[in-house]
Structures are given as structure tokens and as C-alpha cells.
N, C-alpha and C positions, 0 to 999 in steps of 0.2 A: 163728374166724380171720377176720380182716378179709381183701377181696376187693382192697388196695393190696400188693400181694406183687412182689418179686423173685422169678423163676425162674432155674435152672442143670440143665442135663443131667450127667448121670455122664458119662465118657467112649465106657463103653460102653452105653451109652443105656437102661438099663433103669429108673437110680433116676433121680425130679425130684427138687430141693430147692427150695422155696418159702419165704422170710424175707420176715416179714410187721410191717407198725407196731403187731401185740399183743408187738414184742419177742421173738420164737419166730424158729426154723426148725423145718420139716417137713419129712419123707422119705417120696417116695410109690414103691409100686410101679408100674411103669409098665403090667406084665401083666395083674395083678390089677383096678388102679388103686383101692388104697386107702393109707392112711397105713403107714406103716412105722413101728412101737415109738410112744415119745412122744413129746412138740417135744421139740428143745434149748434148752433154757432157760436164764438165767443172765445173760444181755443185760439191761443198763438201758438201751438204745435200740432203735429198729428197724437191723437190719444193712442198711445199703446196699450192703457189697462183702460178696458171700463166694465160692468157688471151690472146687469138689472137687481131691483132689491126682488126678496121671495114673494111680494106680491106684486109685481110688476107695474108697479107706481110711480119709482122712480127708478133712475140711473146713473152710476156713480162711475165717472170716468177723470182721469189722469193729466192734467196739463203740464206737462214737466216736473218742477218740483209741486209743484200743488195740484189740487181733488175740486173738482164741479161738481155739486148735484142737480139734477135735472127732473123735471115733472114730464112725465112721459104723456101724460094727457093734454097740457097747454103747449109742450114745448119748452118751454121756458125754465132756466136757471133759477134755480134753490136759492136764493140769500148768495152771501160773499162764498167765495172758492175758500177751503181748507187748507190754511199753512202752515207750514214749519217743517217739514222736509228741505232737505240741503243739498239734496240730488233729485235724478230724476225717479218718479215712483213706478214702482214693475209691475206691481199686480193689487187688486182689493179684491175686497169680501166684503159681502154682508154677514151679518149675526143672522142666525134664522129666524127670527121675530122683526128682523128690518130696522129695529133703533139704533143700531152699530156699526161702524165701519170701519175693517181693519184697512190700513195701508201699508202694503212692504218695499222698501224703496235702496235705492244703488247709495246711500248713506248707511247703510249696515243696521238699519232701525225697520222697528215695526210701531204705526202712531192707532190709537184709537178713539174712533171719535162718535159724539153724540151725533145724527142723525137729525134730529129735531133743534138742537142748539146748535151745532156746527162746534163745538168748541169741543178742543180735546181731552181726554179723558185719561188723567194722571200723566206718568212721565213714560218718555218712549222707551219700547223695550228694546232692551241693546244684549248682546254676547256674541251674535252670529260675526264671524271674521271674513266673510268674503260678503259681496251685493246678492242681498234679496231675491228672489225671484221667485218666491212661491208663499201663500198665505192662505188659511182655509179654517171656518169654525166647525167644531164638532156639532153630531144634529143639537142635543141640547144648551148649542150655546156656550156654556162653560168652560170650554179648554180652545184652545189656538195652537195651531201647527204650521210650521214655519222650515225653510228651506234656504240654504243659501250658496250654492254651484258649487266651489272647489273646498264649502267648509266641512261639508262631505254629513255634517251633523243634521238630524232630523230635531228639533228643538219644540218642547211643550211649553205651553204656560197656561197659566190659573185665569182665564179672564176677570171674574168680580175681583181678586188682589193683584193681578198684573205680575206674581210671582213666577218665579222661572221654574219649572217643572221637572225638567230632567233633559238628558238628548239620550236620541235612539242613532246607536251606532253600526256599522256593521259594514256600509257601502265604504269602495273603497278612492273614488272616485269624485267626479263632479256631480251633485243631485238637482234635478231639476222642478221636478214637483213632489208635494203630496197629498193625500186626501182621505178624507172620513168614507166608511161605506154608511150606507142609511141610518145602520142601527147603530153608528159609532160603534161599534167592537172591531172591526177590522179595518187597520191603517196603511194606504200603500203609497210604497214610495219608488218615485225614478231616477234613478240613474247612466249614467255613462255605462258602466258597469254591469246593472242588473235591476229588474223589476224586485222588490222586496215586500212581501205583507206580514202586518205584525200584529198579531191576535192578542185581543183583553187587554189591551194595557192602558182603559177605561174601564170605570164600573158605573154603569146607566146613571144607577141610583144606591144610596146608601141600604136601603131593603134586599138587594142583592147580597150586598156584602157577607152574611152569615153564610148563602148558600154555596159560594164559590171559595170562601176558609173552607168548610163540610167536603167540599170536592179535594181539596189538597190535604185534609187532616183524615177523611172516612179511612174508618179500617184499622185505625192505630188499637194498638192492646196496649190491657194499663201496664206492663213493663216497658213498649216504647214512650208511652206518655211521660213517664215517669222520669225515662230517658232525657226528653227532650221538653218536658216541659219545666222546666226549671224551678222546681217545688210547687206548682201551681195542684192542688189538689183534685186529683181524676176526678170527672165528671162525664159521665157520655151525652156529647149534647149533639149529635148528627145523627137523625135515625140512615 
């Protein structure tokens, strides 16, 4: 095995996987610290992106323009590799429930796909103007954050409608990644430039929602409401 390797932790830290330019993945114990069964073979490239799912079952790794999935306990390749990318793919995700798999790829697209059926899921999402290189789901699942080097834009989207969400601007430069903190409220992104974090601009759950208006509205008297609420009839509703 050549000593130019990608590493990835399991989630629960026991297995490494190392993808290496002989075209292989390895699975090592971490206790023991020896290889686990045989590579995963089957790559006509070396894997640049690959990713354990969150329960460390399977393994979704990169063959150029196309996606392997792999069964971490047999060794053995998932059904057919996942296609339709046109370039080569930079980075995937899992969804954190493991049925989903983003792919972001040097084609300017992000694809998403069924997990269980292998088949893609709706049409791919396009706007990013420079290649891919960063892809990451919120804890809940729900939103996708996306990255693309000199497009300098941080880019949401809706996963259940694949709608385009908005971009978060500010960096002035090439961005490289970005990522959810645990509790998805705080989003940080890198760049050439500068480290940037950007608070709330999630709300967990819709049952939030009344108490974080209450945070922005507390305190108004009925001469500002009046002001600014635009004939809506005072009410005090934020103790």
C-alpha cells in the first residue's frame, strides 16, 4: 500500500479507513491495530472522497465520476456504483439517518441519492459557479450546505424540495469548507481569507419559532407596534 492515503474515522472510533493511489480501501482495527478482512477493490482510481454512513455500516467512496457503496462487514460492494456526474466527485455526505447520500463534484452540481435504491433523487442541484469541494447535512437532516472555492458563496438548500435556499456571503475569497455544529445553530465556514461563523440562520424546529420572533419583538410599546406593525391590532403576546 502506498504511504499517499486518505484517512476517515468510524463514528464510533474504533475502525480507520485509509484509500490509497494502489486504488484500494482498508479497514483497520484500531484496538488491535491491524487490517480488518481485505482492501475494497474495484476502483479504477484512487478514491479522493469517501465517508463512513453514521452507523458505520457502510462506506461511500468516489471512483472518478462515479460513487461505490461498500458493506463494511462483508467487504463487499453495494449493487452498481452511482452515476451521472460528469466530472470527478470531491466530497459526499451522508444524511444523518444514513438513507441519503449527497455528492459534490468538479461538474458544478451536487446529486442526491437513495441509499437503499441507489437511484437518484430528483434533479441535480446547480448555481455554484466554480467546482464543488465541500458538502455537509444539517443534524436534522433537512438543509444541505454547500461550498464551491473561488464562488466565494456559502449555498443552502431545502433537502425534502431540493429548493435553493439562499447563499451566505461575506468571504472574500476562495472557500473551502463548511459545516454544521451539533446542534445545527452555528455554521462555519473556510476560507483563503478567514474563518467565519454564522449563528441561527436555522431554526431546529417550528415550536421555536414564536420564541425567537419574542426575542426580536420583546419590549415594543403599543406606540412602536403601532408604528411598525402595519395596522395589525396590538396584542401583547411575549411575556
Amino acid at each position: 500500500m502506498s504511504l499517499d492515503a486518505n484517512l476517515r474515522f468510524s463514528r464510533d472510533g474504533r475502525t480507520l479507513a485509509s484509500a490509497s493511489d494502489d486504488n484500494t480501501i482498508r479497514l483497520w482495527d484500531l484496538r488491535t491495530q491491524t487490517q480488518i478482512g481485505r482492501p475494497l477493490t474495484g476502483h479504477t482510481s484512487s478514491p479522493g472522497s469517501f465517508v463512513f454512513s453514521p452507523d458505520g455500516a457502510h462506506t461511500g467512496s468516489d471512483d472518478d465520476n462515479t460513487i461505490r457503496l461498500w458493506d463494511v462487514r462483508t467487504h463487499k460492494q453495494i449493487g452498481r456504483p452511482l452515476t451521472g456526474h460528469t466530472a470527478s466527485v470531491s466530497r459526499l455526505a451522508f444524511s444523518p439517518d444514513g438513507l441519503m447520500l449527497a455528492s459534490a463534484s468538479e461538474d458544478k452540481t451536487i446529486r442526491l441519492w437513495d441509499v437503499r435504491s441507489h437511484e437518484q433523487l430528483g434533479a441535480p442541484l446547480t448555481g455554484h459557479t466554480d467546482l464543488l469541494n465541500s458538502v455537509a447535512f444539517s443534524p436534522d437532516g433537512r438543509t444541505l450546505v454547500s461550498t464551491a472555492g473561488a464562488d466565494s458563496a456559502i449555498r443552502l438548500w431545502d433537502v425534502p424540495t431540493h429548493e435553493y435556499l439562499g447563499a451566505l456571503t461575506g468571504h472574500r475569497d476562495y472557500v473551502s469548507s463548511a459545516a454544521f455544529s451539533a446542534d445545527g445553530r452555528t455554521l462555519a465556514s473556510i476560507g483563503t481569507d478567514t474563518i467565519r461563523l454564522w449563528e441561527n440562520i436555522l431554526w431546529r424546529n417550528f415550536a421555536e419559532v414564536p420564541a425567537d420572533i419574542c426575542k426580536l419583538v420583546a419590549g415594543l410599546t403599543k406606540t412602536e407596534w403601532m408604528q411598525y406593525g402595519g395596522g395589525t391590532p396590538y396584542r401583547q403576546s411575549c411575556s
